[in-house]
N, C-alpha and C positions, 0 to 999 in steps of 0.2 A: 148658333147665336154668337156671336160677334164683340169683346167690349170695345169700346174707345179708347186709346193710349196714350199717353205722353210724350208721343212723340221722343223719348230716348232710344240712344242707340246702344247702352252700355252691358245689356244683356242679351245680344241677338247673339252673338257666339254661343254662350250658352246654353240657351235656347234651339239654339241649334242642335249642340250635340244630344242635348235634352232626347227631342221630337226624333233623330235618327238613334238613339238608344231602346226610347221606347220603341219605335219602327223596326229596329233589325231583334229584339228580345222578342216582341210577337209575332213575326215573320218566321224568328227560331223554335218556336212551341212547339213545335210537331219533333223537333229532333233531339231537342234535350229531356235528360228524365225527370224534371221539377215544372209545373204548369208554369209558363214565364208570368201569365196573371197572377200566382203567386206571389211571383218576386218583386215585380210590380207594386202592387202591394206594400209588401216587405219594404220597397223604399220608401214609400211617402210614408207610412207608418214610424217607421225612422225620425224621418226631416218633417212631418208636421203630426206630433203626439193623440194619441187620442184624448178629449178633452180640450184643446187648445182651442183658444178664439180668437177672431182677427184683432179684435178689443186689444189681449194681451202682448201684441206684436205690432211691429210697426209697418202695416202695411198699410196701402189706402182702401177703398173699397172700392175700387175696381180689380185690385190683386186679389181681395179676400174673394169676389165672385167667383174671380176665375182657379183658384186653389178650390173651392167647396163645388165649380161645378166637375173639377177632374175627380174629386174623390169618391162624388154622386156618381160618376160614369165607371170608374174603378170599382165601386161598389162597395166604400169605406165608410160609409154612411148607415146607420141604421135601419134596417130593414131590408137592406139592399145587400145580398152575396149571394152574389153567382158562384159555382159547383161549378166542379168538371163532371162532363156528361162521363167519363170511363176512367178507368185505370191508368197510371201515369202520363207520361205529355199527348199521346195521339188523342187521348181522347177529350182535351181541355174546351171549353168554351172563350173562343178570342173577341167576341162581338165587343163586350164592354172596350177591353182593349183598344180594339178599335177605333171604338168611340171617340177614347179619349186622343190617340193620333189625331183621328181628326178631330178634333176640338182644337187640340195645340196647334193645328196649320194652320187654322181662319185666327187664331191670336195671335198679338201683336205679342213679339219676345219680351217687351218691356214692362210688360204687365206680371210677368212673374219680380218676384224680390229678388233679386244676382246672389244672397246668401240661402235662400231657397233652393236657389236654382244648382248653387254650387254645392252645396250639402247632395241635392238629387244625382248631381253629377259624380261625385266621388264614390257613393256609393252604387251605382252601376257601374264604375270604373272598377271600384273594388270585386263586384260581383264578376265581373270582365275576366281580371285576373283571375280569379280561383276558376273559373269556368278551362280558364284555357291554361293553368296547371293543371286541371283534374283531367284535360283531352293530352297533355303533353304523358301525363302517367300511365293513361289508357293506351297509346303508343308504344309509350318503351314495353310496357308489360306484353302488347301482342310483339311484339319484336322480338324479347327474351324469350317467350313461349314458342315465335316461330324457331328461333336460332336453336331450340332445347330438340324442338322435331326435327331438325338437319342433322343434329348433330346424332341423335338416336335414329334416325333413320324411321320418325313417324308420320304416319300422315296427318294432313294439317287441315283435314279437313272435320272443323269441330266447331261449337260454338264460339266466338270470339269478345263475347262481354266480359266486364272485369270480375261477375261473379262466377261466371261460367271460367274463365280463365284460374281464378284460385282454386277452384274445386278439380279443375283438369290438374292443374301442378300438384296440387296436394295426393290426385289420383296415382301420379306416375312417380311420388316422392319413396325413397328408398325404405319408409315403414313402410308404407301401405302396401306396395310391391312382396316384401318378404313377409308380411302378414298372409298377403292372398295366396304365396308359393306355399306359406307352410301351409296354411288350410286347404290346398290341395294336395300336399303330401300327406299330411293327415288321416283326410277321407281316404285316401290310398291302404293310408297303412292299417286302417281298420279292418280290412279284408285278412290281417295275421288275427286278430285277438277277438272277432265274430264268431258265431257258431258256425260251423267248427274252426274249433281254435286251434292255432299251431302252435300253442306253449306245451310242448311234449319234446321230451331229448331226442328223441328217434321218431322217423315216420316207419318202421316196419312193424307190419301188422303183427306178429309172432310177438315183441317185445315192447309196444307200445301201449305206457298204461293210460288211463281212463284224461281223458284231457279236460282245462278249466276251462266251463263256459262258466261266460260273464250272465250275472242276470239282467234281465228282460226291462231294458229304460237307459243303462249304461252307456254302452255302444248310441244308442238309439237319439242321446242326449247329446254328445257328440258331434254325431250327427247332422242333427237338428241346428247345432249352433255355425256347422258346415256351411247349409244349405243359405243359414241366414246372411250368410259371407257372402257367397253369389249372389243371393239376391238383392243385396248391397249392389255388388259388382254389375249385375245386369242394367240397376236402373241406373246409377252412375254413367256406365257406357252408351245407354241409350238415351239420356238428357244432355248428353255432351255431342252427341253425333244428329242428334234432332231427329223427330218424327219420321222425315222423307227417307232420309238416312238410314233409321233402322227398319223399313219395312224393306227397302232393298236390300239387304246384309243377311245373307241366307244363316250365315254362323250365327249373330246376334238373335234369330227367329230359331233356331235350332236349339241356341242356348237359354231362350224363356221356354222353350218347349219341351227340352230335357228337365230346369228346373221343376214344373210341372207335374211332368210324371213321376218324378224323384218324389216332392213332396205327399203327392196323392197314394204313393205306394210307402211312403213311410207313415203316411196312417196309419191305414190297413193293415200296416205290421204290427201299431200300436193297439190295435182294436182288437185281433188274435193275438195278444199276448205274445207277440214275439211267436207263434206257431206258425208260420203261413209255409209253405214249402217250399216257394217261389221267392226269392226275393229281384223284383227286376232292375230297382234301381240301383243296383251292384254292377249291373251289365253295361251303366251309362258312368259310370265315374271317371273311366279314363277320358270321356271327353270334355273335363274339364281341365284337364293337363294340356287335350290337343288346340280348344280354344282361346287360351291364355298363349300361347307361342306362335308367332309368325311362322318363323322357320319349317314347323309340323306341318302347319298348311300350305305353307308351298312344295313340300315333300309330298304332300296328299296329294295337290293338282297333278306335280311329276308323275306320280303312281298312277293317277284316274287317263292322263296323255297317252301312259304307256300298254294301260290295258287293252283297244284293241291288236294292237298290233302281237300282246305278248297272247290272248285270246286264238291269235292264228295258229299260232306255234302251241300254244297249247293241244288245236285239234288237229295237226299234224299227231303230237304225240300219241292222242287217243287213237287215229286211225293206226298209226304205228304198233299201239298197243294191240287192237284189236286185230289182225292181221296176221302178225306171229300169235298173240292167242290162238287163234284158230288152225294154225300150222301147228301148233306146239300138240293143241289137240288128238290131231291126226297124226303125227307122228310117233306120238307118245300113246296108244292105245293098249298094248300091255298082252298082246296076241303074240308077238314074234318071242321074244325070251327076257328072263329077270329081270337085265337092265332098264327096260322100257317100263315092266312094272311097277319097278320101285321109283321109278323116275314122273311113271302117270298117280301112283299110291300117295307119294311124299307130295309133288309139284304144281301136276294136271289132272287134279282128281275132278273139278268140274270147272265150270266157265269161272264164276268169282277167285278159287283158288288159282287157275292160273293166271287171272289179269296181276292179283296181287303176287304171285310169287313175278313175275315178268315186272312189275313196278316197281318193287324192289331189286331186282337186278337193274334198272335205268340208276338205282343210284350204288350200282356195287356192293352194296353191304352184303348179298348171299351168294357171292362171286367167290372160290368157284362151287360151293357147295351146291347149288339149284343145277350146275351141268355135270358131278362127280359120278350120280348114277347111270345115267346112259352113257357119260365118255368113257367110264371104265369096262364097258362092252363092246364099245364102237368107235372109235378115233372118228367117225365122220359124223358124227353129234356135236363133235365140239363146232363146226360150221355154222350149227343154225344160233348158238345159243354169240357168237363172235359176231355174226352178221349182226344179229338184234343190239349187245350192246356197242359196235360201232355206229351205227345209226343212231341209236338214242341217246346213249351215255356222249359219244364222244362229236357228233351231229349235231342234234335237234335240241339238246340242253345246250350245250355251245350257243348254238344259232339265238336261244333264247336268251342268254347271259349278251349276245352280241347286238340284238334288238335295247333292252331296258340298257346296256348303255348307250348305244345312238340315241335312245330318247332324253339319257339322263346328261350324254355330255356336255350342254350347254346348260343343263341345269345351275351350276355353278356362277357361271357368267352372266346368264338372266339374273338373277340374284343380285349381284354385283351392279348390273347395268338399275333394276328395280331400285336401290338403294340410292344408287347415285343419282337417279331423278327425283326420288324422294329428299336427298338432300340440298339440291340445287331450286328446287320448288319450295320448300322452307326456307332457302337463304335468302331466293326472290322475294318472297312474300314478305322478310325483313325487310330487304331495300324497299320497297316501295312503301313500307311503312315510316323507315326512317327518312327519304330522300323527300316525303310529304312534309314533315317537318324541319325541314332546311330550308325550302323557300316560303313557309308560310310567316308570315307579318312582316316581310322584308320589301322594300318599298323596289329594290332593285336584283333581284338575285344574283345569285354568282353562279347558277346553272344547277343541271340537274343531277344529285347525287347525295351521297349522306357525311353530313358532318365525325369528323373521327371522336370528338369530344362527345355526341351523342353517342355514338356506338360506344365506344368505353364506359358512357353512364348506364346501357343496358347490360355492358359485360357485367358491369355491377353483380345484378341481378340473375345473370345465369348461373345455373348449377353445373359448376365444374370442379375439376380436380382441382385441390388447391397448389400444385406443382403448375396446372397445367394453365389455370390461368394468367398469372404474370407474364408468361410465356406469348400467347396470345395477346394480351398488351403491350405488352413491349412492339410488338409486331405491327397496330395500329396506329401507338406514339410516332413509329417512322415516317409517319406519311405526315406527319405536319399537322398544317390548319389548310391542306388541300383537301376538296369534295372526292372522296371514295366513287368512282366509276361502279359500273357492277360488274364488269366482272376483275377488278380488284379485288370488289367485295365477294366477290364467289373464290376466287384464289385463297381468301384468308381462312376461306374454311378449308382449307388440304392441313390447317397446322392443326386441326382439330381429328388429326386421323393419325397423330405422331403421337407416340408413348412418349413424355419426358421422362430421361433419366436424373435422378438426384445427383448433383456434382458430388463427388467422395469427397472425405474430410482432408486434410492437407496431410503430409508427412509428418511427422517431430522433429524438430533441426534440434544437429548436437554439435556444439562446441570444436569438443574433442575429435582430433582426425582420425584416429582410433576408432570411436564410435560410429564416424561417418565412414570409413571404409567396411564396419559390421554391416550396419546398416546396409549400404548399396550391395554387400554380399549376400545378407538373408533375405533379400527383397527382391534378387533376379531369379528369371525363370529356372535360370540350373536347379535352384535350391529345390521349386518345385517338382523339376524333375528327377530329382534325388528323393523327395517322400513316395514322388510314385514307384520312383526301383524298391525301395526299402517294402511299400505295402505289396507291392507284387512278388516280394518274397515271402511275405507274412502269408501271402494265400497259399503258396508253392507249397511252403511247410505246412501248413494245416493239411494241405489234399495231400502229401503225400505219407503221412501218419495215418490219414483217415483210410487209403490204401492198404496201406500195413499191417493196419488193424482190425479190418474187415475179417477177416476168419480167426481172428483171437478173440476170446471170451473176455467179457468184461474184465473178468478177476483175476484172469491171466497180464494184464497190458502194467504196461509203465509209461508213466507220462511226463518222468521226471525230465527230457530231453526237452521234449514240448513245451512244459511248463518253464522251464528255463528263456527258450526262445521267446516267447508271449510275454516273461517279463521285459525283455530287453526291447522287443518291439514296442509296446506299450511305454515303456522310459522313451524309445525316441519319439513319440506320438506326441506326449506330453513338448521336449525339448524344443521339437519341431514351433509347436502350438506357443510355447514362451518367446522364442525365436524370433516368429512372425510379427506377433504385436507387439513386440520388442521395433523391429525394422519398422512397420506400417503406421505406428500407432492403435490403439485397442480401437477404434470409432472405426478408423479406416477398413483395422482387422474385420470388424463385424459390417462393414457394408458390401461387403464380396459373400453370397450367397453358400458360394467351395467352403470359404471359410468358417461359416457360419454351422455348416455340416460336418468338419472335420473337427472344430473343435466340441460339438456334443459328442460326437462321436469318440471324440479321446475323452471328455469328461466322464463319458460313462462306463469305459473300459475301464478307468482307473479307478473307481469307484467298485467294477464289479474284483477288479483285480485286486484291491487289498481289503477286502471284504472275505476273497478268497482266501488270502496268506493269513489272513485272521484266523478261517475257520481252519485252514487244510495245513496251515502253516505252511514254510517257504520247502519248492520243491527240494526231494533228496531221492537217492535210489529207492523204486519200490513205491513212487508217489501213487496212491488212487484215491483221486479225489470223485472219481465220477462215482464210485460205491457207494458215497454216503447219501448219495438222493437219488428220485426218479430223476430229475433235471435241475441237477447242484450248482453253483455257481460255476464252478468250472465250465460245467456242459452251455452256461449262461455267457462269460466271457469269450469261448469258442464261438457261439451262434451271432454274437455282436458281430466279432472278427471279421464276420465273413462279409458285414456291409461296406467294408476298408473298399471292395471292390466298385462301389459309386464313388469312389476318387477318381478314377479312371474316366470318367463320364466328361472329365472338364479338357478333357485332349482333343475333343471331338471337334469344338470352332477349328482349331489348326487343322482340320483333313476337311478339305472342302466336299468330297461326295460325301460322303459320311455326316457332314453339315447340314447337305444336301437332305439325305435321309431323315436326320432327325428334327428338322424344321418341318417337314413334309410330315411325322408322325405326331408333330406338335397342333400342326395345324386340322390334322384329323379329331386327333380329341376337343378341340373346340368345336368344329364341325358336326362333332358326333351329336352333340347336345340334340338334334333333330331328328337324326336315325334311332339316337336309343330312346327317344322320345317315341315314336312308333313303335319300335321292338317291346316296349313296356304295354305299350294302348294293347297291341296284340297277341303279349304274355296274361294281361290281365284278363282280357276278354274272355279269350282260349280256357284260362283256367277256373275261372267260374262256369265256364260252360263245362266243363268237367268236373268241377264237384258236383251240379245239378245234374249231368249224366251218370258217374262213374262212380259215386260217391258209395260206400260199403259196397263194390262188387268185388274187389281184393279180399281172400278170408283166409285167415292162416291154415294152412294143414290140422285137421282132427277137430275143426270148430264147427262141421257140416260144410264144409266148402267140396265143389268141385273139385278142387285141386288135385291131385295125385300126390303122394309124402315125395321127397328127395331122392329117396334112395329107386321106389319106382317112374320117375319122370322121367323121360326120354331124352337125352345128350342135347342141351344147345336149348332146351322150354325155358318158358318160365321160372317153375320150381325150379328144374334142375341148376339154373347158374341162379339161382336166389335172389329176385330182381323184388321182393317184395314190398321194399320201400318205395317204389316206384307206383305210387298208387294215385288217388284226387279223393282222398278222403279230408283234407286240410287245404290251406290255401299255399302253403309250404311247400307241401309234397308234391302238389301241381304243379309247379313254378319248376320242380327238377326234373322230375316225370317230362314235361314239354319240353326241357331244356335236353335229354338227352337223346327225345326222338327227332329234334331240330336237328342233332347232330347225325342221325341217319347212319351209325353205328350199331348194328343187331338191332335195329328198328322192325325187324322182320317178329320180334320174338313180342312186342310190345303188341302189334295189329293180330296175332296169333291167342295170346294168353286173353285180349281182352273180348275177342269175337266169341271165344270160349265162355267168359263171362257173363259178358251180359248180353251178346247175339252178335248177328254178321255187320249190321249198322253201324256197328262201332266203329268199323275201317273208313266210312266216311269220315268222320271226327278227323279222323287220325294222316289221312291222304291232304284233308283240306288245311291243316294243320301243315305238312310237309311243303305245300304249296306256297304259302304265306312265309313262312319262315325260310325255310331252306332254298326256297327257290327265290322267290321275288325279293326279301332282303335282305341277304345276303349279296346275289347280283348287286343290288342298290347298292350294298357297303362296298361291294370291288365297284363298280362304277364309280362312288365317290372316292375312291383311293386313287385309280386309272387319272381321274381329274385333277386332285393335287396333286401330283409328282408329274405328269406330263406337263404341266403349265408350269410347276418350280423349274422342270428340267431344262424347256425350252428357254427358260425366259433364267436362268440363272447368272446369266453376264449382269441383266439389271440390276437384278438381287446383290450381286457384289458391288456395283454402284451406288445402288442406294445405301446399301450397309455401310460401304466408305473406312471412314480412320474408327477402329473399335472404340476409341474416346470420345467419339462425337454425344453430342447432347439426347439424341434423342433416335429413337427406332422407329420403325415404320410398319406398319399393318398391312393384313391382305388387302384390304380394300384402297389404299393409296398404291400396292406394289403394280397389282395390273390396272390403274387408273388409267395409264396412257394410251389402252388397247380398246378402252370402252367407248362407245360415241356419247359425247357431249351433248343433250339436248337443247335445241335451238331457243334463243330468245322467240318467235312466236309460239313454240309448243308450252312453254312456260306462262306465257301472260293468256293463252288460249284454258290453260288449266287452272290459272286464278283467277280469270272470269266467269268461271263456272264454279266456284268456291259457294255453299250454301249461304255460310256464312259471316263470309270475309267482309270486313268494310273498311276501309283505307283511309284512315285520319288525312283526308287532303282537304 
């Protein structure tokens, strides 16, 4: 319906922008979170009050028609409110809406009142703005969120709403992170103070008294508050990564499914009172350690790559084994004379004894004992037992150490190359979030790319170092008010892979040229190379007193010559120390790390040193100060003394192989975080399965045990060298017990004492156990060694390039040093993998 107008022309503008406000807010419904019918609404409710009449306003009655017939079609009107059919905008009812579009198309603009209309207008305007600040903030935040995954090297593929985005930052924020580390060291460390507990001084059976178990709920409570941490952590990770997501994530389905059996068996512990005799969910703890670190899992996939191939070599080894067994057999049958019998009695008494005494020879440990009795009868014995460990020992374990590192030597570089896709994929996924908001509302663009004033408003926002982000601004400032290209913008992330160094404090300027001549004296390296002669004679004389003194009796010595020396060294430690931040300034003094070390290290000398002249008073002939205690101060400022020798530590920059070496052993112990991540998963594992195996089959002599006493036990047993702390009766004594048949040292006497024990089965345990350990990672650890120092070595001209003038600002990481060696992946492999993003929606 239709009214008649007035023919005025003074509100068709407005009317206009009217009819295309309400036109593009309904056409919006579907994408924004507020029903636009609402808002709608929300305006005329505004600009024409509930209760108003045309009466009380000056309009004619052809305007009042057409205002009551919009509000009737809005549904402002009594009796009349339309619902959304669902949950926020998808599922709005737009018909009324509609309606009222068209209604305003067949009227005449003039029909509305122009302070009406302008009231309508401002307030959609208003609405406008906060609409497209609240989408400009939803930008920056995925932008800071992607720039956070570049920089950590995560993947970005996760929810991307702004609620979904706070709960991910809040996820990877540095509580919550060292919350979830310590509740997995936690449940870790509960396997010390559980039944059985390892709060005992001693694990040897002979001397170890009755240990405290906790009672029944404590541990258990613990526990419980463990589990609830994960299962925090589970559904977090699984509502941020979405449904589709986590049914594909084999870890994430491993990890609701460990949760699981953990809780369903810590009933069951609580329902038997803590009696059950099994407990399983102890055997799955460590993979909460392995699921929480990347690094593990790609250490796992390395290992699962390399099993067939280390599988071949493995059944070489057995055929190997078996072979000589059977030669050993026949040779050794115990018919010809003594030698052979004691050699078939002790070695090859049946098939199980000799494969285990011959598997023990593949790793030496009963070398040459296993060939003494037949080669002290017969020089041509020693042939068979040389042939078997050239093959094995020095062969086929070779060959296997040479396999698991071809598998592993690009371990390193995958890694490296994985990362840097990960970061160049987060930084993309920035740009096109911000280069969307650089041409939108601009009537003309200035092309495609990201404003640097935006990025610096997300730098804002990310979590950085606070050294390190001014650093990175600065960096952005440079570029002007020109559009960031992309791969500018990917270039700016190389500064996000540089340690900055903090500028040291300035010197103290002095007047006096007196003072300035001290100064540039105690502040040059001579000076330091004079503390180091000075501490390298302080060690000279301690070891050569401790030489001297070595076959005199305590109460025979005199230490009045020593003591003398240790004063006088200890006065120049001090002078030295006044010296310095005398010359450097005290700020400057303590911003050198040397420094930092030397002077605790003199604080505390002098401290124990007139503590000493206190008690012992000042040395004189006939000083014994070590008489008056087990470990007097004296014997206290000696044992310091000897740390003087980590001064020495700081010569090492000036010898560049040696540089060499100790950046390479630096870079190992960060690396390691992943190996001994493993090495723990398969100490823990191991040694619960050995308390549930092996647990009370250790028994002291004369308590009913098997055992034979000391004195009759046979040269090289068990009893005989006293191994009896060497048990799994504790989760302690496990943990040494595996640690020293890892070492495959008299491991012969461990697979002997415990077959005796508790049966011949036990040597499975025990072989599979040397398998995993000794064999496969340890190889692992020299393969990862093999890999840092081959690549520092090759590639060490760059290392001194990048390293540069020692004053430069900032140092450089692994992962920028071999940056130049790694392939770049391509603009389509990048926009091919944020088109597949679940999530992702790109404010354009």
């Amino acid at each position: 319906m239709c009214f008649p107008g007035d023919g005025g022309q003074s509100g068709a503008v407005v009317h206009g922008l009217l009819r295309f406000w309400l036109w593009y807010l309904c056409s919006r419904a579907v994408h924004t979170s507020v029903c636009s019918l609402y808002r709608l609404r929300a305006v005329f409710r505004s600009c024409w009050p509930k209760g108003a009449t045309c009466e009380n306003r000056i309009f004619n009655r052809n305007r009042c028609r057409v205002i009551s017939r919009i509000r009737e079609l809005l549904g402002l009107r009594a009796g009349s409110s339309p619902r959304p059919r669902g949950p926020g905008c998808l599922g709005c009812t737009l018909s009324p809406g509609r309606r009222a579009v068209r209604f305003l198309r067949c009227c005449e603009p003039r029909l509305l009142m122009p302070a009406f209309s302008l009231c309508v207008q401002q307030q959609l305007l208003h609405q406008s703005h906060r609409g497209a600040a609240s989408r400009q903030d939803l930008c920056f935040d995925q932008a800071a969120v992607f720039i956070e995954d570049a920089i950590q090297y995560r993947s970005i593929n996760h929810r991307m709403d702004a609620r979904s985005m706070w709960l991910y930052r809040l996820y990877y924020s540095n509580t919550f992170q060292w919350t979830l580390s310590l509740t997995i060291s936690l449940i870790l460390l509960l396997a010390f103070i559980e039944t059985p507990s390892s709060l005992t001084s001693t694990a040897d059976v002979r001397f170890r008294s009755a240990p405290w178990d906790p009672p029944c709920g404590l541990t258990e409570s613990v526990e419980a508050l463990c589990l609830l941490v994960f299962v925090a952590d589970v559904s977090v990770k699984s509502y941020l990564v979405g449904w589709a997501q986590f049914r594909k994530n084999p870890w994430l389905l491993a990890y609701l499914a460990v949760l699981v059996v953990s809780l369903a068996d810590w009933i069951v512990s609580l329902s038997l009172v803590c009696q059950e005799p099994l407990r399983i969910r102890r055997l799955f703890r460590p993979f909460f350690l392995m699921q929480n670190s990347s690094m593990m899992k790609k250490t796992l996939k390395c290992i699962r790559s390399s099993l067939p191939e280390m599988a071949s070599v493995v059944l070489l080894l057995a055929l190997h084994l078996c072979v000589f067994t059977m030669l050993g057999m026949l040779l050794f049958t115990g018919e010809k004379d003594d030698g052979q019998d004691r050699e078939r009695l002790t070695y090859f008494r049946n098939l199980p004894e000799a494969l285990t005494s011959l598997l023990v020879l593949l790793t030496t440990a009963n070398n040459p004992d296993v060939m003494t009795p037949a080669y002290s009868k017969n020089r041509a014995y020693a042939i068979f037992f040389i042939v078997f460990t050239l093959i094995g020992s020095l062969f086929l374990m070779n060959l296997l150490t040479a396999i698991i590192y071809n598998q592993f030597r690009g371990y390193l570089m995958k890694s490296f190359q994985t990362s840097l896709f990960r970061r160049r994929l987060g930084a993309r996924a920035a740009y096109e979030v911000l280069s969307s908001m650089s041409t939108r509302g601009e009537a003309h663009p200035r092309g495609v790319g990201v404003d640097p004033q935006d990025f610096l408003q997300v730098l804002q926002r990310v979590q950085l170092d606070s050294h390190q982000k001014p650093v990175i601004m600065e960096k952005v400032r440079s570029y002007g008010g020109d559009l960031l290209s992309a791969e500018e913008f990917q270039k700016l992330f190389n500064e996000f892979d540089k340690r900055v160094i903090k500028e040291r404090p300035p010197r103290p300027e002095y007047r006096s040229p007196f003072l300035r001549s001290a100064q540039f004296l105690f502040s040059h390296r001579y000076f330091d190379y004079l503390g180091n002669l000075i501490a390298l004679g302080n060690l000279v004389s301690i070891s050569v007193f401790l030489v001297f003194d070595a076959d005199v009796l305590p109460g025979d010595r005199d230490d009045f010559v020593l003591g003398i020396l240790n004063c006088v060294f200890i006065l120049y430690y001090v002078l030295e120390l006044l010296l310095k931040a005398f010359a450097l300034g005290l700020r400057r003094y303590l911003s050198y790390s040397s420094n930092v070390f030397d002077g605790l290290l003199t604080v505390v000398l002098l401290v124990l040193e007139i503590s000493t002249l206190a008690v012992y008073r000042f040395p004189h002939p006939g000083w014994k100060p070590e008489m008056l205690g087990l470990l007097s101060l004296w014997d206290m400022a000696r044992l310091v003394n000897m740390f003087i020798v980590f001064r020495f530590l700081r010569i090492i920059p000036s010898m560049k192989l040696m540089a060499l070496v100790a950046s390479t052993i630096l870079d190992l112990i960060k690396n390691m975080r992943a190996f001994g991540g493993i090495l723990v998963v398969v100490y823990y594992v191991f040694a619960i399965l050995g308390i549930n195996l092996f647990r009370g089959v250790v028994v002291a002599p004369g308590n009913g045990s098997l055992a034979p006493d000391n004195s009759s036990a046979p040269c090289g047993s068990f009893e005989q060298l006293e191994y009896w702390a060497n048990n799994f009766d504790d989760f302690a004594a496990a943990l040494i017990t595996l640690w020293n048949v890892m070492v495959v040292n008299n491991w012969q006497v461990f697979l002997d004492a415990y077959r005796r024990f508790s049966g011949p089965w036990s040597k499975m345990y025990f072989v599979l156990w040397w398998l995993v350990s000794s064999v496969i990672w340890v190889n692992l650890f020299l393969a990862l060694i093999l890999e840092n120092f081959l690549h520092k070595w090759d590639r060490r001209a760059h290392l001194q390039s990048l390293a540069g003038d020692p004053d430069t600002c900032c140092q450089v990481t692994v992962d920028l040093l071999f940056r130049d060696v790694l392939e770049e992946p391509t603009e389509e492999e990048l926009l091919e993998r944020l088109s597949c993003h679940p999530h992702l929606r790109l404010c354009r």
